[in-house]
N, C-alpha and C positions, 0 to 999 in steps of 0.2 A: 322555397325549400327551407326548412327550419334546422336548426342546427343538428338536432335528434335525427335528422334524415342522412346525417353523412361526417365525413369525419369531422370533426371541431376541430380548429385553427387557432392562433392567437388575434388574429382577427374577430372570432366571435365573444370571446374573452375583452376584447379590448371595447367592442359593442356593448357589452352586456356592464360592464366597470362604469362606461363611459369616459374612458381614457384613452391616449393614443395607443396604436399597436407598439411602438418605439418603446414606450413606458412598460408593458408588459413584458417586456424584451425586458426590458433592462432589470425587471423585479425577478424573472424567474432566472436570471444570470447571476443572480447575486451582488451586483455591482453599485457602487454609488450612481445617484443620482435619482433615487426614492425614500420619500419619506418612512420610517415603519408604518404607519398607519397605511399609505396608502398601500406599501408592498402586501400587507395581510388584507386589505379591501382587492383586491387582486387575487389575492390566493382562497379567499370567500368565496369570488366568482367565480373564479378555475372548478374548485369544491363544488361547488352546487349543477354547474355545468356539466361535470364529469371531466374535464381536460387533464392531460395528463401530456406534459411536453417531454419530449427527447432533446435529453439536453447536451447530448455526447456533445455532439460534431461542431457546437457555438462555445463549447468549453475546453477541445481541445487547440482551438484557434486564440485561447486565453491566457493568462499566466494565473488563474484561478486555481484554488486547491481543487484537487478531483476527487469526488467522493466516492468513495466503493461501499455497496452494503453489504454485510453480511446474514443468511438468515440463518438461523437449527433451530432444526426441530424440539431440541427438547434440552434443558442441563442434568438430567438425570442421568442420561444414557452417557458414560464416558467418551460413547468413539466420535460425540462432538465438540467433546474440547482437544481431542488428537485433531478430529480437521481443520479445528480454527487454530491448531500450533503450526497446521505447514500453512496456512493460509498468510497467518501475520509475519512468517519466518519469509514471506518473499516481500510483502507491505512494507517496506520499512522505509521509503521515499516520506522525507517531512511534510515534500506536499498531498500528502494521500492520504486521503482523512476517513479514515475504518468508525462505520456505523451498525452498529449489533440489531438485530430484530431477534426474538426471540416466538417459537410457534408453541402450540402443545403436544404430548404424545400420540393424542386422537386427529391431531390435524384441524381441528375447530378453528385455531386461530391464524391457519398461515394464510388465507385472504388479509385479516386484520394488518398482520406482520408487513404481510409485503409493502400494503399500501402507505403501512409506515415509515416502509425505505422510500417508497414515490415521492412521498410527500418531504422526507429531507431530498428529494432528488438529487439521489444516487446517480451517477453514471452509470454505473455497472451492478447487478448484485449477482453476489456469490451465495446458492443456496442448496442447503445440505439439510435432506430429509425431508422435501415438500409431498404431499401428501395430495396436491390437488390434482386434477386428471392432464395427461400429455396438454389437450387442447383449451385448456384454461392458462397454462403458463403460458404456451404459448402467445395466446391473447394478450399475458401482462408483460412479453416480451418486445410488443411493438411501443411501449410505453418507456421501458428502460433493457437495455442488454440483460438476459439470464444466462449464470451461469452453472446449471445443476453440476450436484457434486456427490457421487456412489448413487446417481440414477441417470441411464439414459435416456433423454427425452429428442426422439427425431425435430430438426429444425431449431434445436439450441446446443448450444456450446457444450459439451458433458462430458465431464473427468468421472471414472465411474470402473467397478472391479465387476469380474467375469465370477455372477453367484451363483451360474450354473457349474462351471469351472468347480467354487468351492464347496458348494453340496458335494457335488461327486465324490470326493476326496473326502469328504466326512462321510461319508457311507463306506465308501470302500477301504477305508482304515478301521470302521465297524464289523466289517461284515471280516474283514481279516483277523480278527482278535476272534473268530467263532460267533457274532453275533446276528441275528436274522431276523428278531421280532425287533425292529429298530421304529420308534416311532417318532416322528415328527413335530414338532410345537414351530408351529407357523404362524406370520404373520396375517392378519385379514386379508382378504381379496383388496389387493387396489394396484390398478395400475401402475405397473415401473415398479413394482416390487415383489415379482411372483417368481424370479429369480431360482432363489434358492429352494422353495417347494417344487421345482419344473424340474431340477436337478437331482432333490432327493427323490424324486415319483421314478424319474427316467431309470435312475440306479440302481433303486430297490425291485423294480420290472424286469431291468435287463439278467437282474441275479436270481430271476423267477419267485422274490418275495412279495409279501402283500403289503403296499404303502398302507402306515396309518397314520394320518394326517389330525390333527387336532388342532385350531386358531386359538391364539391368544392373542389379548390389547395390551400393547406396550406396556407394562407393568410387571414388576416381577409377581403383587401379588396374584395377577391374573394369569399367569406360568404356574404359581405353587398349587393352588386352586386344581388345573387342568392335568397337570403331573399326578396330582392324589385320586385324581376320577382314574388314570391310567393305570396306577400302582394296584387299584381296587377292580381292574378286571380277572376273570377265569382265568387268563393268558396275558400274564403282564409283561410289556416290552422288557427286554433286558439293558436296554442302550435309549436315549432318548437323543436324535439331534435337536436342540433349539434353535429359534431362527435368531437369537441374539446372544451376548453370554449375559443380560439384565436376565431374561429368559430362564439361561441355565441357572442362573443362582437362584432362579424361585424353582427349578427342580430339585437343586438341593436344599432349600428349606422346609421341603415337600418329605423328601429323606431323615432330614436329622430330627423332622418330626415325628418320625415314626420309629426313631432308633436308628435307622439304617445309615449306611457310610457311601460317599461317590465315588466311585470306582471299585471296590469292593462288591457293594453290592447292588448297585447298578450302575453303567456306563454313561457319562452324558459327555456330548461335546458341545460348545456353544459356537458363537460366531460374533467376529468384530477383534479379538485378541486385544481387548482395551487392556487397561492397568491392573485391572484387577484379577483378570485369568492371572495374573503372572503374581500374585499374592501368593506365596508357601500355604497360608491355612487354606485357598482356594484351589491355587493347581488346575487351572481350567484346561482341558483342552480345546483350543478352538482352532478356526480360520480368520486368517490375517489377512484382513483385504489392505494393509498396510495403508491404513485410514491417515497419518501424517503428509505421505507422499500422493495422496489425494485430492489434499488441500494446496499441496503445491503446485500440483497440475492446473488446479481449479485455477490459484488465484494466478498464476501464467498466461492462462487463457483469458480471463478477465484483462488485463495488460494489454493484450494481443489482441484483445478485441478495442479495445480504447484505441489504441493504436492505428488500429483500420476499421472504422464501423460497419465497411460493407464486403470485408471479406468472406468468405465460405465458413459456415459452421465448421469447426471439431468435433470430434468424438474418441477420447483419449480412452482404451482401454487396460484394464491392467489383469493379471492373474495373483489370485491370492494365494498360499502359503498353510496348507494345514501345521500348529503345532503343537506336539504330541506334550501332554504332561498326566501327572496321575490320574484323573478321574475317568479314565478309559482305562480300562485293563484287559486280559482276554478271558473269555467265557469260561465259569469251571461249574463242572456237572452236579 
């Protein structure tokens, strides 16, 4: 049986180096008693073999710094420097040594990303915004603890806000100011993020309106773009929800391109309640999945998992918080 036939050991690792299994022990522990060259002649092997050790349960029997990764998705989007604030607001142990991965808005690079935390072998990672499907993290969880953060992924750890919950609430504070052509700027189809379009579909039905649904890519120019094809129908929505407030700010660039005002003369609400809804020149209305206390949950649970490697998954949920500011107003004839 070849090692491709089943799972890789450090045993096949230490075959393949032509070193003891003890030595490989001891390189991926971090500890003295290897040379660099040969700890990275080891880590070549590991590499090429595909190994990927779990290193929890030999490092919590250590007086080793424990590494925690961090992944996001993106630094554009504010509400992931809000989750890496409750994240490092619980990290604060000297020996806990916080390692950044950074992904893209399209999701291109979170395989890159992660393997980038594997490879500092992380203990634990804490990841917020991953874009790869349930059964792929899954797979890179038997590798290292995951802990997603504002998505639920059955069979991992997940601190995560209820987007059906705050759709709703952004409809039906629309649809109360008199609004009824409400249209939606939604995220792509992807797993563990259909959320908030499942929420505004179920709303706008049960109030016998017609969902219009439009996708945009992470971007605000790809919002402003899909806002203007919107503004340019026979029957143009009077309210837009976006699926983000990056989103709603590319529907009001969409506005102030054409003259028009937000709230005035169209409604939009976004979602996430970063920093910049709360800017006076912006005045966003949004939903506060209270993305700080997200991260707090997240990196608790990452702790809690260090702590016991073979406890029971969590699944921490929260309800978000619509909040009202100018760019929603109520409908005038």
């Amino acid at each position: 049986m070849s090692p491709s036939d089943r799972s890789l050991t450090m045993d096949d690792v230490a075959r393949e180096a032509g070193v003891s299994r003890s030595l490989v022990s001891i390189a991926f522990r971090g500890v003295k008693g290897v040379s660099p060259e040969m700890r990275q002649h080891i880590f070549d092997v590991a590499d090429r073999l595909g190994y990927r050790p779990n290193v929890v349960a030999s490092r919590l029997a250590s007086k080793n710094v424990v590494t925690i990764g961090v992944f996001l998705l993106d630094l554009y989007n504010a509400i992931f420097a809000d989750i890496y604030e409750g994240v490092r607001s619980v990290l604060t142990d000297q020996n806990q040594h916080v390692v950044l991965a950074i992904g893209s808005a399209g999701g291109e690079r979170d395989t890159e990303a992660l393997d980038n935390l594997l490879r500092a072998r992380a203990n634990v990672v804490i990841a917020a915004g991953l874009m790869l499907p349930d059964d792929a993290i899954q797979g890179l969880s038997r590798m290292a603890p995951i802990v997603s953060t504002a998505r639920a992924i059955p069979g991992i750890d997940s601190a995560f806000s209820d987007d059906v919950h705050g759709a709703t609430q952004a409809v039906e504070h629309l649809f109360s100011l008199g609004h009824e052509r409400v249209a939606h700027l939604a995220s792509p189809r992807r797993q563990g993020y259909m959320g908030r379009r499942a929420g505004y579909e179920a709303a706008m039905s049960e109030r016998g309106l017609r969902p219009l649904v439009v996708e945009v890519e992470y971007t605000q120019t790809s919002a402003a773009k899909e806002a203007s094809r919107l503004l340019d129908l026979d029957e143009p929505p009077t309210a837009i929800f976006a699926n983000n407030d990056m989103a709603a700010l590319g529907v009001m660039d969409a506005l102030y391109s054409r003259g028009l005002r937000p709230g005035e003369d169209l409604s939009i609400v976004g979602y996430d309640n970063t920093q910049i809804a709360h800017l006076p020149a912006v005045s966003l209305t949004s939903v506060d999945l209270h993305a700080v206390s997200l991260g707090i949950s997240a990196a608790q649970l990452a702790l809690q998992r260090l702590a016991n490697p073979y406890r029971d998954t969590q699944q921490i949920s929260s309800r978000p918080e619509l909040v009202v500011r100018r760019s929603t107003r109520p409908l005038t004839s």
